[in-house]
Structures are given as structure tokens and as C-alpha cells.
DOVO-747367 format. One record per residue: residue number from 1; residue in one letter; x, y, z of N, C-alpha, C in turn. Coordinates in steps of 0.1 Angstrom, whole numbers, padded with zeros to 4 digits, always signed. Layout:
DOVO-747367
NODE | k | r | n.xx | n.yy | n.zz | ca.xx | ca.yy | ca.zz | c.xx | c.yy | c.zz
NODE | NUM | A | X | Y | Z | X | Y | Z | X | Y | Z .
...
***
This chain:
DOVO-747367
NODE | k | r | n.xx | n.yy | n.zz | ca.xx | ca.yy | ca.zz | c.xx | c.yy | c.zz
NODE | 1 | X | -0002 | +0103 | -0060 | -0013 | +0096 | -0054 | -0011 | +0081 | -0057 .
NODE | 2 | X | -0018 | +0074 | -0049 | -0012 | +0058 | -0048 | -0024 | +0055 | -0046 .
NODE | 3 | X | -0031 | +0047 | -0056 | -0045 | +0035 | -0054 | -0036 | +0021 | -0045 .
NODE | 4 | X | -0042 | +0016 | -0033 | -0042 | +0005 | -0028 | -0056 | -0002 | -0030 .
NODE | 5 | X | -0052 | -0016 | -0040 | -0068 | -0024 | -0044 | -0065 | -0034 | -0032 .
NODE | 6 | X | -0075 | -0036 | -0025 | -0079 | -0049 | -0016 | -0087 | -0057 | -0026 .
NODE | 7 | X | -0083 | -0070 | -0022 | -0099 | -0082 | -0034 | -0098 | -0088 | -0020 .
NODE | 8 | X | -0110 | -0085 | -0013 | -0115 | -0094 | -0001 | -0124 | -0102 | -0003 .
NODE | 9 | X | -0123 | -0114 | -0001 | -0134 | -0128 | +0001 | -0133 | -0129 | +0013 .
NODE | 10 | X | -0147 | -0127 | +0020 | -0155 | -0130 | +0031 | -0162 | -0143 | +0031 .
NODE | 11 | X | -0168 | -0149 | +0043 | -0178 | -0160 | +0046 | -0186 | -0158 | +0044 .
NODE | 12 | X | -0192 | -0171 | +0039 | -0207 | -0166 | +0026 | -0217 | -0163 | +0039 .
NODE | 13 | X | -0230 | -0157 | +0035 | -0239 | -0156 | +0044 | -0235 | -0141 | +0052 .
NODE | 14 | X | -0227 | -0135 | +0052 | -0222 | -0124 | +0064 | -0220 | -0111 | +0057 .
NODE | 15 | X | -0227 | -0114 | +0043 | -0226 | -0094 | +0033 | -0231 | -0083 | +0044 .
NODE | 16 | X | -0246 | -0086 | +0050 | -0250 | -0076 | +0053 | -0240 | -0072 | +0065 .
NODE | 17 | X | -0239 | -0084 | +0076 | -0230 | -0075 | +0091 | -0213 | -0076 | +0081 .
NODE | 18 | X | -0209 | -0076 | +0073 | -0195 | -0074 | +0063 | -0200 | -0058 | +0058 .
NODE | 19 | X | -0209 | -0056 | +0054 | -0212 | -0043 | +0048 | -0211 | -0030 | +0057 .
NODE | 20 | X | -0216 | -0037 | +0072 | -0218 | -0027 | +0081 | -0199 | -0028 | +0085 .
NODE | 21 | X | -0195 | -0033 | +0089 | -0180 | -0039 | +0095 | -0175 | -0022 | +0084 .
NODE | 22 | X | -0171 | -0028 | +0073 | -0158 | -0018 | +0063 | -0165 | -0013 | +0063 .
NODE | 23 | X | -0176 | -0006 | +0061 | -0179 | +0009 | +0061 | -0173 | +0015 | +0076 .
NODE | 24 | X | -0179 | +0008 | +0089 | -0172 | +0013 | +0100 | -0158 | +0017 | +0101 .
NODE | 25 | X | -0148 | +0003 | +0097 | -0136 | +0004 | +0095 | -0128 | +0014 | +0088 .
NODE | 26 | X | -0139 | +0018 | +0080 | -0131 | +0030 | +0068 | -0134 | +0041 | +0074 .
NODE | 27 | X | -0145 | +0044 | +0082 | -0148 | +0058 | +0084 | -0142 | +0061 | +0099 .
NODE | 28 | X | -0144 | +0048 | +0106 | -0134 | +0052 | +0121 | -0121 | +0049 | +0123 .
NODE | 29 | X | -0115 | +0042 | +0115 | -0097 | +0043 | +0115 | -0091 | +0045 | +0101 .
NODE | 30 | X | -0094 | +0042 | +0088 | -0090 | +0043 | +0077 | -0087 | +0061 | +0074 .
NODE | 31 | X | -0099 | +0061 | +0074 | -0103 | +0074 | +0069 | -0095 | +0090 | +0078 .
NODE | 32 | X | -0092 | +0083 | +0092 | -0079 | +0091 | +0097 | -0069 | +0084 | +0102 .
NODE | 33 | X | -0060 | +0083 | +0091 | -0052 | +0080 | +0089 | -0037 | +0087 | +0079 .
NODE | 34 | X | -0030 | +0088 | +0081 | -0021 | +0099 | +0077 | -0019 | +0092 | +0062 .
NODE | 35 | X | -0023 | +0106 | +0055 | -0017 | +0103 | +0041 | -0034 | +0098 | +0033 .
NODE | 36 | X | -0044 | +0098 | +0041 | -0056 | +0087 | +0035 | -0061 | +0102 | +0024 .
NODE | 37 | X | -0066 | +0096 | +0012 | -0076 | +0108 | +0006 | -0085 | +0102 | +0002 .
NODE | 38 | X | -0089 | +0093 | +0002 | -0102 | +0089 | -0002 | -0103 | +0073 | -0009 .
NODE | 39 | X | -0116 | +0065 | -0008 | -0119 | +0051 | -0004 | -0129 | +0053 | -0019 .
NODE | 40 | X | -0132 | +0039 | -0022 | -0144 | +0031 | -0029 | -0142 | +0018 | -0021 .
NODE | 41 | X | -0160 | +0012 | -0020 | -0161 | -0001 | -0017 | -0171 | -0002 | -0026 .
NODE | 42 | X | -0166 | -0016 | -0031 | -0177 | -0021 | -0041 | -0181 | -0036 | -0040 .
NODE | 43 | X | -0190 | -0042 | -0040 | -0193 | -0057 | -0039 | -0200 | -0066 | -0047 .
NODE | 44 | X | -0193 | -0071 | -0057 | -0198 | -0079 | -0067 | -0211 | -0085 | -0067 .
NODE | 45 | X | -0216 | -0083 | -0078 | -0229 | -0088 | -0081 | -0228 | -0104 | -0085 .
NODE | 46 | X | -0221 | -0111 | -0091 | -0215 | -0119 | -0095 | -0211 | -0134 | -0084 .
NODE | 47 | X | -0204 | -0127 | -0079 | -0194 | -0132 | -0067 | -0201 | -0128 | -0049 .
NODE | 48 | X | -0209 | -0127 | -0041 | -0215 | -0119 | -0035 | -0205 | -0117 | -0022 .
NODE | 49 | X | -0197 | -0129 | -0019 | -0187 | -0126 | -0014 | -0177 | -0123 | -0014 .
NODE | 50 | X | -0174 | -0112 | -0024 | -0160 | -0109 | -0030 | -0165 | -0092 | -0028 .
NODE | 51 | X | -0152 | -0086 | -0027 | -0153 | -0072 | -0024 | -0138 | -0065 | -0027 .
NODE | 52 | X | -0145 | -0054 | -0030 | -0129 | -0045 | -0037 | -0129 | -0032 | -0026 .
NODE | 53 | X | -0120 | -0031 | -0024 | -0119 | -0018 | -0012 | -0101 | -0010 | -0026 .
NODE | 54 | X | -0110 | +0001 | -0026 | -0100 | +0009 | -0032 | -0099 | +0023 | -0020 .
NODE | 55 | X | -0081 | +0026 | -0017 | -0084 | +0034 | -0007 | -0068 | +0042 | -0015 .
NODE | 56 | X | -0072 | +0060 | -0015 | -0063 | +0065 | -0020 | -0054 | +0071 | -0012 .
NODE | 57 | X | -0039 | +0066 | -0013 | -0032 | +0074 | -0002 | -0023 | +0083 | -0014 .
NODE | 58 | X | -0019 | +0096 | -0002 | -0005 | +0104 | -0007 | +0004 | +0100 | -0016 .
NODE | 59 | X | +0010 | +0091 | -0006 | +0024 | +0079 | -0011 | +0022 | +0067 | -0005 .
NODE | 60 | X | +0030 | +0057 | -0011 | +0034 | +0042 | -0008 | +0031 | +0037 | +0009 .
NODE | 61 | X | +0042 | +0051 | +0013 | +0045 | +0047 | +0023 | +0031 | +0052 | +0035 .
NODE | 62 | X | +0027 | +0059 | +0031 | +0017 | +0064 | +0042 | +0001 | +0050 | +0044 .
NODE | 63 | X | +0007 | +0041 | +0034 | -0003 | +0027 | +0034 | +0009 | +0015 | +0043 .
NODE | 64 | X | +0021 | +0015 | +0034 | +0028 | +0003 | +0037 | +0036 | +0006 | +0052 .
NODE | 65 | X | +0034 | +0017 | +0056 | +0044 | +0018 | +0066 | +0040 | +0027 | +0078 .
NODE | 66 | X | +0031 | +0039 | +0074 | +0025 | +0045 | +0083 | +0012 | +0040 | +0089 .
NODE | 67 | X | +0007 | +0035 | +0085 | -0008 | +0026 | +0082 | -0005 | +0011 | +0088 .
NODE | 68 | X | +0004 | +0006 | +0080 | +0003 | -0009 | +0086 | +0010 | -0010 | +0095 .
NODE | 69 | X | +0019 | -0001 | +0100 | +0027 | +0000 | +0110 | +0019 | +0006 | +0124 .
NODE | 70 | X | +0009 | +0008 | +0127 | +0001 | +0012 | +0135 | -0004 | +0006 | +0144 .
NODE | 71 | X | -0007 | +0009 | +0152 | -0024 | +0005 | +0160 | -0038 | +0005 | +0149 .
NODE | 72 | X | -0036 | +0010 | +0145 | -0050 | +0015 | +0137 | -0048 | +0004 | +0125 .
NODE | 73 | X | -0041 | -0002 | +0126 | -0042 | -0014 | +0114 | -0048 | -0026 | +0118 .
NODE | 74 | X | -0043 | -0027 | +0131 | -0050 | -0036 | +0141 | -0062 | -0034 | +0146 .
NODE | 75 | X | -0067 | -0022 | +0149 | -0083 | -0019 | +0150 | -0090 | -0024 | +0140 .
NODE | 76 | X | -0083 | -0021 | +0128 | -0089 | -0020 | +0113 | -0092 | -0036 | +0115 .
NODE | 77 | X | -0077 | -0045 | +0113 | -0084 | -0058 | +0112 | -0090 | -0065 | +0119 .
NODE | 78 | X | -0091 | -0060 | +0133 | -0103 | -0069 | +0144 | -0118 | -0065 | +0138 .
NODE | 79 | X | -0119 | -0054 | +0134 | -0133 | -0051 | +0130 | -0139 | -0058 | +0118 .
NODE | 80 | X | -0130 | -0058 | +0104 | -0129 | -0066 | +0093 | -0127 | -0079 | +0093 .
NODE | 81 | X | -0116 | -0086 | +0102 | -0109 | -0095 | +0098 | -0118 | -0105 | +0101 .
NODE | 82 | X | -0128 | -0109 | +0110 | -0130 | -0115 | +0116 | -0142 | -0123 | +0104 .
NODE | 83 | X | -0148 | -0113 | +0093 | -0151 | -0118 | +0082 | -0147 | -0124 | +0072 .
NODE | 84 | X | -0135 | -0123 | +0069 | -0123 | -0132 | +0059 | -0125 | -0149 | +0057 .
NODE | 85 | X | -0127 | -0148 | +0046 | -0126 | -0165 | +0040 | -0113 | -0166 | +0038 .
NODE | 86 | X | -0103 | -0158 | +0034 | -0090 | -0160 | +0030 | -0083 | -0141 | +0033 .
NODE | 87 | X | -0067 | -0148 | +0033 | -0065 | -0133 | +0036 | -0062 | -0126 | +0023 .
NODE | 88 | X | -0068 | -0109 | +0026 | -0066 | -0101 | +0015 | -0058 | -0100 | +0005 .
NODE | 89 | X | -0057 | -0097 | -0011 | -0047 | -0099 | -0016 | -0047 | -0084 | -0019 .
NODE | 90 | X | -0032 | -0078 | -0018 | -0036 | -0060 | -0017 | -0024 | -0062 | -0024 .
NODE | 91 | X | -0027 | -0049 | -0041 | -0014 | -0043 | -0046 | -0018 | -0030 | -0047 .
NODE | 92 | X | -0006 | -0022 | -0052 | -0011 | -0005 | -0052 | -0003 | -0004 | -0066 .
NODE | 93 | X | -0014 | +0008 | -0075 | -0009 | +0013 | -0084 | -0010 | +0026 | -0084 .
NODE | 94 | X | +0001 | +0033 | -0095 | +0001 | +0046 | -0098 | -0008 | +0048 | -0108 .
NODE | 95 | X | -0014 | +0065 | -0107 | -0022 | +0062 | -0120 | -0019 | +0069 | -0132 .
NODE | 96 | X | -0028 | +0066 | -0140 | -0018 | +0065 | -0155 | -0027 | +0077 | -0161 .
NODE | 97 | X | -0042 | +0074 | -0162 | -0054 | +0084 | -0165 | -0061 | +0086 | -0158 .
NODE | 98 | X | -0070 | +0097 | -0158 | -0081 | +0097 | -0146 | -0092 | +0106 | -0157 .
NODE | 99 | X | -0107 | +0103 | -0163 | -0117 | +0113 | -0165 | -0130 | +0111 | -0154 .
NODE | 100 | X | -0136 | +0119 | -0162 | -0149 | +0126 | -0150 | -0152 | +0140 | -0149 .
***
């Protein structure tokens, strides 16, 4: 399993239609998508325009290559993109621990 972390900065003023946007984005193209197992979105308390999209794929590739290689990446970013103060900065890790 492969965490991909997004740290999105949006335009200030735009959380609430931003909030509605990535929920859409995640549940109408993300979410089927080959390889996807499961998302967190979280949005700083601190920062109000800053946001973490954690999205769990299979493998590497089913993010970097099945995913961004699509149509559906492009859906993805007309729906999201259009809120961006800067573009995304996205790495992916393996994981090391997991409780709960």
C-alpha cells in the first residue's frame, strides 16, 4: 500500500465551495479509480487555506501512471484545480506502522 500526501493551498475566501469541490472530486473520479483504497481530507485549523488530501493506492503506479495518466486526472483537476493558490506539492510513502 502506498500513501500519496497532497499539501494543497487554495484561494483564501473559497474553503466552503473548496470543501464541496474535493469531496466531489474524490467520490466521483478518485475513488474509482484503479488501484484507489481509500482517502482522508483534512483542513487546517491554523492555516484555513491549506489542506492535506491523503489518498491510499495499491502501488506507485496505480497513482503515478494509471491515475495521472488518464482522463480522470483531468476531470479531477478541472473540478479542484480551479481553487489552487499554487500548484500541489504531492509525495508518496510506504508505511512503516499502522495502530487503531
Amino acid at each position: 500500500m502506498i500513501l500519496e500526501l497532497a499539501d494543497l493551498r487554495i484561494q483564501p475566501g473559497k474553503q466552503a465551495e473548496f470543501d464541496l469541490a474535493i469531496r466531489r472530486g474524490v467520490a466521483e473520479v478518485i475513488s474509482k479509480s484503479m488501484g484507489y483504497l481509500g482517502h482522508q481530507i483534512n483542513h487546517c485549523i491554523e492555516t484555513p487555506e491549506r489542506y492535506v488530501l491523503m489518498v491510499y493506492w495499491a502501488t506507485l503506479e496505480n497513482h503515478t501512471v494509471d491515475f495521472r495518466g488518464s482522463e480522470a486526472f483531468a476531470t479531477w483537476r478541472a473540478i479542484v484545480g480551479p481553487y489552487f493558490a499554487a500548484p500541489p506539492a504531492v509525495e508518496h510513502f510506504n508505511l512503516l506502522e499502522k495502530t487503531h
